[in-house]
N, C-alpha and C positions, 0 to 999 in steps of 0.2 A: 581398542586402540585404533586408530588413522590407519586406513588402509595407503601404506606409502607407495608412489608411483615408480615403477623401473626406471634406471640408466636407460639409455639408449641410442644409438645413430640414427642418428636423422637428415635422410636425404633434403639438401634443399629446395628440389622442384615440388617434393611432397603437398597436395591440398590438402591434408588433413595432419596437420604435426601432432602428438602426442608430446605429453608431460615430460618435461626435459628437466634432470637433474645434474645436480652436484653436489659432491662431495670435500671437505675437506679440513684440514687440522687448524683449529682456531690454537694455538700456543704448545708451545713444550717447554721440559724443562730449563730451555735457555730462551723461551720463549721467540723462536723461529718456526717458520709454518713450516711443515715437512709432508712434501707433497708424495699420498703409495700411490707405485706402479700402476696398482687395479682400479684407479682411478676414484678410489671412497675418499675420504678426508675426515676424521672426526673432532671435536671439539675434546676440552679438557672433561677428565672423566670419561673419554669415548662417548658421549653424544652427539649422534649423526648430526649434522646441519645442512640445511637442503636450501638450496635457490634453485628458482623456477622462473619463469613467466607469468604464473598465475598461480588459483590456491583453490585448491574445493576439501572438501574434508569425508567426502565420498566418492571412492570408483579415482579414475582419470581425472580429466579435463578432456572438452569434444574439440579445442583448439588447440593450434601449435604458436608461437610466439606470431608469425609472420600470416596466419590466414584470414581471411578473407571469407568473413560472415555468408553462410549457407543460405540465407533468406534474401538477400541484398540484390541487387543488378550494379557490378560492380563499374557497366557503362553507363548507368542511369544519366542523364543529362544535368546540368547545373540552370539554376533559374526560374523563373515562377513564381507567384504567388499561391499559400494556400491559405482558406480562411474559415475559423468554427465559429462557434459563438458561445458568450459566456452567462450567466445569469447575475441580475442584479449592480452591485458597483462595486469600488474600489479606494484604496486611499493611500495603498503602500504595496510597495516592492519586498519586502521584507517578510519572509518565510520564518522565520526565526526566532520571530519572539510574538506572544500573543494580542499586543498592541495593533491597531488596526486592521480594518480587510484587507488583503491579500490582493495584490491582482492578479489574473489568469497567466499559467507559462512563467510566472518570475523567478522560475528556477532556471530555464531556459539555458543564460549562457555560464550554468555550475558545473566544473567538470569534476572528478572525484581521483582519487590514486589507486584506486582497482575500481572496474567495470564489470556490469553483467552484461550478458546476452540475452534475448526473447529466446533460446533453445537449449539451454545448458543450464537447469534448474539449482544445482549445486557449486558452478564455475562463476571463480570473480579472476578478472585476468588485467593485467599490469597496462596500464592508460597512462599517466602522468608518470610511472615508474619505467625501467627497462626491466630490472628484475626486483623477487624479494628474498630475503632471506631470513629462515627462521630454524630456529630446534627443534628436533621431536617433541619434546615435552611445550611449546610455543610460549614459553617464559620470555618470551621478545621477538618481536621482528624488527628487518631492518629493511628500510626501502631504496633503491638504487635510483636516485629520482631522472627522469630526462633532461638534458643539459639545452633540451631548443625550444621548452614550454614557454610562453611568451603570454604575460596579462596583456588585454585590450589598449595598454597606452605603451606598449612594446619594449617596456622592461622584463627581463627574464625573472620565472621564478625561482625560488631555489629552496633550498631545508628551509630556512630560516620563517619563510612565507607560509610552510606547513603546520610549523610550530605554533607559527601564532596564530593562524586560523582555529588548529585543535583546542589551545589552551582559550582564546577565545571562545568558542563555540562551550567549553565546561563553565568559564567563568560567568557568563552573557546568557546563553544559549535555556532555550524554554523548560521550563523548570524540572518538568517530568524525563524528560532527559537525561537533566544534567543528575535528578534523584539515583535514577539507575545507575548512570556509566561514571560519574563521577569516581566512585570508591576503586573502578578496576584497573585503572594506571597507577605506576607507582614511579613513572618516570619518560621522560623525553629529552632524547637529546640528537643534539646538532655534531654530525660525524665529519662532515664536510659541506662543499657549496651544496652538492645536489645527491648527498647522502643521511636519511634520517634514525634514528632508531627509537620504540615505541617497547619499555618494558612495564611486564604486566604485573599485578599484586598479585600475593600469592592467590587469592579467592576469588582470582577475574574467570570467568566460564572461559575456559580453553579453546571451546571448539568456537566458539563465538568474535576473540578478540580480533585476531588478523582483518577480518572484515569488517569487522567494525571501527578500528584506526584507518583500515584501507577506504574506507567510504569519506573520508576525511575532504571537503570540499576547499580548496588554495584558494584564499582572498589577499591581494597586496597588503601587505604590511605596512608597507610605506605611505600609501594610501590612505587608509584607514589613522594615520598616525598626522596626518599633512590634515586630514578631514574633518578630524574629532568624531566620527561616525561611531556608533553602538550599536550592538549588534538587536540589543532588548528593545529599542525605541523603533517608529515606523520610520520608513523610509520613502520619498520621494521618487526613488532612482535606484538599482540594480547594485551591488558593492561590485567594486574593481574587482572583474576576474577572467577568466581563461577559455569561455567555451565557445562556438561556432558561432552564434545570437548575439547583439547587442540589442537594448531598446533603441528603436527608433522614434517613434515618438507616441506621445498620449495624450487624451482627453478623457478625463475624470469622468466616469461612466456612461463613456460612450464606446472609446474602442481604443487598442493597444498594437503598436506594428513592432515587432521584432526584422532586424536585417543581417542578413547572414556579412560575419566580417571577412571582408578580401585578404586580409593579414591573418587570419586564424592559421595557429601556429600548426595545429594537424589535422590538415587538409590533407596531406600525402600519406599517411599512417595505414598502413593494410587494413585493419579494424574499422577504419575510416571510410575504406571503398564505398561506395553505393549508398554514402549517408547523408543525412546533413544537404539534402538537392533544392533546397527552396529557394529564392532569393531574400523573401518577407513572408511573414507571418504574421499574418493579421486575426486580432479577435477584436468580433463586433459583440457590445455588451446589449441584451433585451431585458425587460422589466421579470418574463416569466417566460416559458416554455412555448407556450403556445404563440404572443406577439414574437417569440425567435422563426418559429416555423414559418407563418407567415412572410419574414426577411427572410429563408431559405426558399423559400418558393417564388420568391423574387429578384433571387440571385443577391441579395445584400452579403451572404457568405455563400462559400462553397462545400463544405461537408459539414456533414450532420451524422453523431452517433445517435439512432433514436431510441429513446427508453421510454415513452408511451406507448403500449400497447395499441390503444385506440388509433392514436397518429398511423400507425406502420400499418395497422389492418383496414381504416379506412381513411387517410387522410394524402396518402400517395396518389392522389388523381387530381393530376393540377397541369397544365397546359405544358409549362417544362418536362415534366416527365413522359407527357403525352406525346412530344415532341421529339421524345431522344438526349436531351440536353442534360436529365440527370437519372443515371445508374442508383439502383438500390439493390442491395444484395445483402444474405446472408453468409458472415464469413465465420468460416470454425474457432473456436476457444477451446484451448486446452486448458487454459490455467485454473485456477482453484476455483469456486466461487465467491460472491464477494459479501456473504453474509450479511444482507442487507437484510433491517427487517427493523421493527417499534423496540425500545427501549426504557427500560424504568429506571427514574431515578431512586437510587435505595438509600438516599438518603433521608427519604421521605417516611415517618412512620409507618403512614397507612401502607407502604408495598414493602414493610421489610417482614410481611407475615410471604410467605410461596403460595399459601391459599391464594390468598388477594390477587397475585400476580395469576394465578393459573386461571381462576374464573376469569378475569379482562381478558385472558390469551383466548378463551373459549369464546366469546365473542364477538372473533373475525374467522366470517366464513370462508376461506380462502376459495374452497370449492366453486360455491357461488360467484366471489369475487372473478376466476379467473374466467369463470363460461359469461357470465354477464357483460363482465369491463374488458377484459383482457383476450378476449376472443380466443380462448385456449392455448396462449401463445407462450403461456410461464409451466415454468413447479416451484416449487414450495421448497426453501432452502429447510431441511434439513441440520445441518454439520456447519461447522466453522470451516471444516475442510471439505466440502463437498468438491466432486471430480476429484479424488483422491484416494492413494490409500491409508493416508492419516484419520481418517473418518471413522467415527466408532460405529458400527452395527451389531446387532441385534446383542446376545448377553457377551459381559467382559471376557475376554482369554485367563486361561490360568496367569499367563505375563503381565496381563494387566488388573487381576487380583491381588497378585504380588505388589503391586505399586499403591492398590487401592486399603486395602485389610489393614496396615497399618494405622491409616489416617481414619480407619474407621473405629480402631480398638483403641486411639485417644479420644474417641467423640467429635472427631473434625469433619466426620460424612457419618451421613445416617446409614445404616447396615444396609440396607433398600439396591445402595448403588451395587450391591455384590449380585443381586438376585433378579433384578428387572433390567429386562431389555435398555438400549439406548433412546432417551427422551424424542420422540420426536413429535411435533407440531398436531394438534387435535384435527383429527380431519374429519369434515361435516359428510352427513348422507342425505343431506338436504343440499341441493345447488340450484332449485328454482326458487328460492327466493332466499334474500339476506339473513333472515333467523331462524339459527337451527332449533326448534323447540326441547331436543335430547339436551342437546349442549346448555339449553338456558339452565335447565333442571338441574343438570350438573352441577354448574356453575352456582345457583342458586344456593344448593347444599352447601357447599365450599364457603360461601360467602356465609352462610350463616353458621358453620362451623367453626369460624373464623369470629364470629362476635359480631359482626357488622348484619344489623337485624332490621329488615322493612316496616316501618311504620304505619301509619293510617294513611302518610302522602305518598305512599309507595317510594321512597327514598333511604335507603340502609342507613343506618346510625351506628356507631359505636360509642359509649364512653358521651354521647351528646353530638359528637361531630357526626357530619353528613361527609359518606365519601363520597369525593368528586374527584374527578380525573379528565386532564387537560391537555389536548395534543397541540403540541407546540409548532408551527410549521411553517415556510415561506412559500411555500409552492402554489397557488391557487385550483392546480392539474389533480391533486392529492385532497381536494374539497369531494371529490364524486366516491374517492375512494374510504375515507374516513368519516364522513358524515355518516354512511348506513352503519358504520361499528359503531359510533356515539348513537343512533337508533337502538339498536342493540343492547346496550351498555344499559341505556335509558330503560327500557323492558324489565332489564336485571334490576332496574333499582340506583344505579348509579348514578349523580350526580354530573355527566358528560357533556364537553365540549369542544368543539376544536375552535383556535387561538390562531388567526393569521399573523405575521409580523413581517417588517421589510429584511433583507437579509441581513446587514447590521446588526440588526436586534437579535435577531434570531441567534448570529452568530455571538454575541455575546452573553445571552442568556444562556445556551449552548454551554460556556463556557464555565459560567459563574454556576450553575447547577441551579437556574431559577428557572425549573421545567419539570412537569411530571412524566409527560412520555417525547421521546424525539425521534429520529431517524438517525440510523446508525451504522455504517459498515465497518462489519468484525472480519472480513475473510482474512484468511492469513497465508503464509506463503508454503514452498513445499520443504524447508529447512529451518522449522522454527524454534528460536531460539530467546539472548535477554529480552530481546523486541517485546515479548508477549506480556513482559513486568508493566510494560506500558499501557498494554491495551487489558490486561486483568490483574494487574497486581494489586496488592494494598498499600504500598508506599506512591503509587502514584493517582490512588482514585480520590484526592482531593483538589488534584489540581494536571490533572490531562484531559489535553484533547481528544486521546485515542481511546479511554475508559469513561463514556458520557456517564454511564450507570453507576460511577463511583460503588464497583465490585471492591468489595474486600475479604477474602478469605481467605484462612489458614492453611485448609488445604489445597484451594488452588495456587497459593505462592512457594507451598510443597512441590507441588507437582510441576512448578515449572521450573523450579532448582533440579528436579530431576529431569527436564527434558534438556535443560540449559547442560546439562553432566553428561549426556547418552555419547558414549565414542561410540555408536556405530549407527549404522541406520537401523537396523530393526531394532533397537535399544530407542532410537528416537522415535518409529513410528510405535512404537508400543506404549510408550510414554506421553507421545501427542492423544494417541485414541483414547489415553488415558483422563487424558484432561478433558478433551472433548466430551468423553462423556459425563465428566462433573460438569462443566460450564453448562450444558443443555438443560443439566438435571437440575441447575440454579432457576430456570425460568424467567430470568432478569432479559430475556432479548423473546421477541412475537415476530418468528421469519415472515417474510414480505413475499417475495417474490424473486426469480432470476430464470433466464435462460439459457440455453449452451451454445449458444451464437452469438457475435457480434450483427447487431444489424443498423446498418450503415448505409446513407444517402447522401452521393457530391456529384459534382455537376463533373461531366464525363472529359475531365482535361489530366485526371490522376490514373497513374499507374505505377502495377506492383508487380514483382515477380513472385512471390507467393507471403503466408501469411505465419509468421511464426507463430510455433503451439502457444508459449507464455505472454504474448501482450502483443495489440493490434497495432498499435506505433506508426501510424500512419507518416509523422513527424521526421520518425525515424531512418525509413527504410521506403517510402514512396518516393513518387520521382512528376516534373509534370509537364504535360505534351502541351510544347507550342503551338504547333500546326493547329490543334486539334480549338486548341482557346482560342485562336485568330479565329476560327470557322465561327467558335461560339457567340465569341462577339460580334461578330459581323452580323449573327443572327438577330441579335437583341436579346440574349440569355440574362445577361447581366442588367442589374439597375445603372 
């Protein structure tokens, strides 16, 4: 069950509000609400109903209605520019449907009906709403909408705009999505101007719904309706909506300004303090990685998150930084990892054997890689939930035997998973040089117990075909890194090569599953729930963006109907470890690499007051010093 939060007074000076309820009688027999003394109220049948400010479905909430973000500087100054950079090009604003690329930030000005925090891993708290109201049993919510949210052409929003955004977003909205969440409403309606209500079907995952209507993004109605605009086709331009950002202007791959709007309707909002400080937001587009860094070293932008190893250990020594002009530092990460690592397409014969996949997993020396390339500066992801306690180690718990022996005694997991450790990533004992001779052998064995047998050209065959195996990639930075594993590969017998493409392509091959291995981030969050249908189910691995591997398994869509069910957290985290340890023991993902820091280079006009545990949000919660920019500019910092 929902651990439910107490009644209670609540001083108003208080910085730290707790979970504020109420109670009370939704009907009686004459159908009048009849308010008790003790301050409860219950619904017909005695069903508590509770309205809050917010919703977490573990413990509290770490805010009160009225506070003021723990990470924030809530006198941070208003103004400034700040500027990243993006890779490759662009051709639409439109997040939404798979039609076109994307441009950088085009969610920017989407505001949602419950918000999270960087520090409250479990808490979604009332943004667009004042309050919600739902049952214990969460067969409906209802949202108390705010009466002064105001779309960018200064018409207010109201139900009406919610409704149709939702019902939009199911009918429109990217397929994999709409596969999932479609079946779990069984109804929307309009209560009043600026009151909505969201009921669920009987077999919507309980602990999941609330937030997942609450994530619901308000587009004008009116708009969209005066426009002829769809949500499935690309877009030009940003849909009519509600947040701090408008575009300001663009050039098809070259760069994009976002402008914070002077009428933005919550400016004033507590939640709001210390946010939102920029004036413009500029992204400058580069062809690749390394021509971006050069434009950072020239001052063309101003921050840089760097994810080249090689960059960060030796390419920080450039006259700006030599100067004082630009800060790099390593700042803390709490949040999950981000499951970054190579990926098979399984829809491909030759890798729906787990041999085949295991032996290519075996040669990437990661060891090597990281002393060589990486100047010591990674580990090796592990877990889908690594930094976590959702992460499975070493053998299963009896609790998560229990979840697992079932799916083993229909033949849906091989008995193996009861008895061996948690899979984790082959680690070489060799790290001076790219191949490991153990691992080849390995590998070798595998591969020929598999069927696929070396001939006289030294090149495996099965059945006649030659396997070959083709890394699909845009990055040119990822040439130093993948060419010694197609070396590699090549020794085994393999057939290996790596495939450059512009990002376009990429992203649409990507897409359409016309790729053997790709790049892929799986990490997942610390509350995971239907989201994960997405990123491993079988109903969506023929047409998502978030399942490249086109996963399909029985019992991994078992096991996620059971973590989607867990009312409580150690029910979820035993359930997650659970999964985790099938999904590794699938071998369909060859972790990459990550670090436990964010490491970050901007030119010294930004400032933070500190850094929340779940996401770096520079966007966020930084703020930027003028004094400090006039100085720079006057130096000649900037191009």
């Amino acid at each position: 069950m929902q651990n439910r939060p107490k009644a209670r007074a609540i001083a108003a000076h208080q910085d730290q509000k707790r979970l504020r309820l109420k109670h009370w009688v939704m009907g009686s027999v004459m159908g009048v609400a009849a308010l008790w003394s003790a301050g409860e109220v219950f619904a017909a049948g005695h069903e508590v109903i509770i309205e809050s400010h917010g919703y977490t479905n573990f413990g509290e909430l770490k805010y009160g209605p009225d506070a003021v973000l723990d990470y924030v500087n809530p006198d941070a100054p208003k103004g400034g520019e700040f500027s990243q950079w993006a890779q490759g090009t662009f051709d639409s604003f439109n997040l939404f449907t798979r039609k076109g690329v994307p441009a950088a930030l085009a969610t920017i000005g989407y505001e949602s009906i419950l918000t999270a925090t960087a520090d409250d891993p479990y808490g979604a708290y009332c943004y667009l709403c004042e309050t919600l109201e739902y049952p214990e049993s969460r067969d409906w919510v209802i949202f108390n909408l705010r009466d002064d949210v105001m779309f960018w052409d200064g018409t207010n929003m109201t139900a009406e705009d919610i409704k149709f955004s939702f019902d939009l977003t199911l009918e429109q909205g990217i397929t994999e999505y709409r596969n999932v969440y479609s079946q779990f409403i069984d109804s929307v309606e309009v209560l009043g101007d600026y009151r909505i209500k969201f009921t669920f079907a009987e077999d919507a995952p309980r602990r999941d719904v609330v937030t997942w209507v609450g994530g619901t993004s308000p587009f004008s109605k009116a708009w969209f309706e005066e426009t002829g605009t769809r949500l499935d086709e690309s877009s030009d331009a940003p849909f009519m909506a509600t947040g701090p950002y408008r575009l300001d202007s663009f050039d098809i791959g070259r760069q994009i300004i976002y402008r914070y709007d002077p009428d933005w309707w919550g400016a004033d909002l507590p939640i709001n303090q210390g946010r939102n400080n920029f004036e413009t937001i500029r992204v400058e587009y580069f062809a690749d990685s390394g021509a971006a860094f050069e434009g950072f070293k020239s001052g063309a932008y101003t921050y840089r998150v760097e994810n080249s190893s090689i960059q960060w250990a030796t390419g920080y020594d450039f006259p700006a930084r030599d100067n004082g002009w630009v800060q790099v530092e390593e700042l803390p990460n709490g949040a999950i990892g981000t499951g970054q690592g190579f990926v098979f397409n399984l829809n491909r014969e030759k890798f729906q054997d787990p041999r085949v996949r295991e032996a290519i997993s075996m040669m990437v020396n990661f060891e090597w890689m990281n002393e060589a390339l990486f100047y010591g500066l990674y580990e090796r992801p592990e877990s889908f939930w690594d930094n976590s306690d959702l992460k499975a180690v070493g053998l299963p718990t009896p609790e998560e035997i229990a979840i697992l022996q079932p799916l083993v005694d229909e033949g849906l997991l091989d008995a193996a998973i009861l008895t061996q450790e948690a899979t984790i990533p082959p680690a070489s004992t060799t790290s001076d040089r790219p191949l490991d001779r153990r691992q080849l052998r390995a590998a070798s064995a595998l591969l020929d117990e598999a069927g696929w047998i070396a001939g006289d050209d030294g090149l495996r065959r099965k059945d006649g075909e030659v396997l070959e195996v083709v890394f699909l990639e845009r990055t040119p930075q990822f040439d130093r890194i993948i060419n010694p594993i197609v070396q590699n590969l090549t020794r085994l017998g393999v057939d290996a090569e790596l495939e450059r493409v512009d990002t376009s392509q990429y992203i649409e091959r990507r897409r359409a599953g016309t790729f053997d291995i790709v790049n892929a981030s799986l990490g997942q969050g610390f509350e995971p729930g239907q989201q994960l249908a997405q990123f491993f189910g079988s109903a969506a691995a023929e047409d998502s963006s978030r399942n490249p591997m086109r996963l399909k398994s029985p019992a991994v869509d078992r096991i996620i109907d059971t973590i989607v069910d867990a009312a409580s957290l150690e029910e979820l985290t035993t359930s997650t470890r659970a999964l985790d340890r099938v999904l590794r023991a699938e071998r369909f993902w060859i972790p990459q690499w990550q670090k436990g820091v964010h490491t970050v280079a901007y030119y010294d006009m930004y400032r933070y007051k500190e850094i929340p545990p779940l996401a770096l949000s520079p966007l966020d919660n930084w703020w930027y010093d003028a004094d400090t920019a006039e100085t720079l500019r006057a130096a000649g910092a900037f191009q």
